[in-house]
N, C-alpha and C positions, 0 to 999 in steps of 0.2 A: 336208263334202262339197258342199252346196247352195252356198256361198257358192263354192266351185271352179267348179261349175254358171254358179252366175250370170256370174263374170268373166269363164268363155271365151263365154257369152252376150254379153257387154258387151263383149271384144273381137271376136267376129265383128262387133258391128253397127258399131262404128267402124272397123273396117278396111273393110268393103264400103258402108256408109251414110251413114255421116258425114262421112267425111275425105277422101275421093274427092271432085274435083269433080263428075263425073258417078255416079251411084250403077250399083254393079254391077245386070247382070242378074240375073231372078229364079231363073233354073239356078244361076249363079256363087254366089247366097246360099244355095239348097238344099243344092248340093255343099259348101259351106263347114259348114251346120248339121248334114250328114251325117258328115263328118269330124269336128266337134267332139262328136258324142253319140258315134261307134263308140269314141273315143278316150278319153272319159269312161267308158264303161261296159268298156273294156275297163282303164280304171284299176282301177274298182269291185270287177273280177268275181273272186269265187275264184279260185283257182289249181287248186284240185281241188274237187270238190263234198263237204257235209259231211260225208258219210255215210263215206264216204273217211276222211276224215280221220278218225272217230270210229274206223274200222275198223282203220286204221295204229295211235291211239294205245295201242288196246286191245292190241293183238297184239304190240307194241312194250314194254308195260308187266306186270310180273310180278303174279299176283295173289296176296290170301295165298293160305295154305294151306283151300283148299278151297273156296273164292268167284271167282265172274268177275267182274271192273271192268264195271258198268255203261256204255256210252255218255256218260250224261249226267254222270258221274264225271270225266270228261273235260277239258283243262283244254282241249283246242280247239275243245269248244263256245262256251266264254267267248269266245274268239280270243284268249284269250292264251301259246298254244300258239306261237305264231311269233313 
């Protein structure tokens, strides 16, 4: 994920700083670093938060006889639920 980080870093600065003959304003590069981090972190972000999900897997998974599934029993804490 950092190296995803760094490119769209490395493309913001050459589309507004390098390759322009004239370098964008310091708005035009704000708004560009703005759009690249919401778009980044909204790549990152859960889809639901985990608690959720622990709470679907559990309720969704039968337990034995006479025992509740743990949480941490869970294979969507690993994240390899999805």
């Amino acid at each position: 994920m950092a190296r995803l980080f760094m490119a769209g870093l490395t493309f913001t600065r050459l589309e507004h700083l390098i390759v322009p003959a004239e370098p964008s304003t310091r708005a035009e590069v704000h708004e560009a670093l703005d759009r690249l981090l919401a778009n980044f972190l909204a790549l990152i972000a859960p889809s639901r938060p985990l608690k959720e999900d622990a709470d679907r897997a559990r309720a969704s998974t039968p337990s034995p006889a006479g025992t509740s599934p743990s949480p941490t029993d869970s294979c969507w804490l690993a994240g390899r639920g999805r």
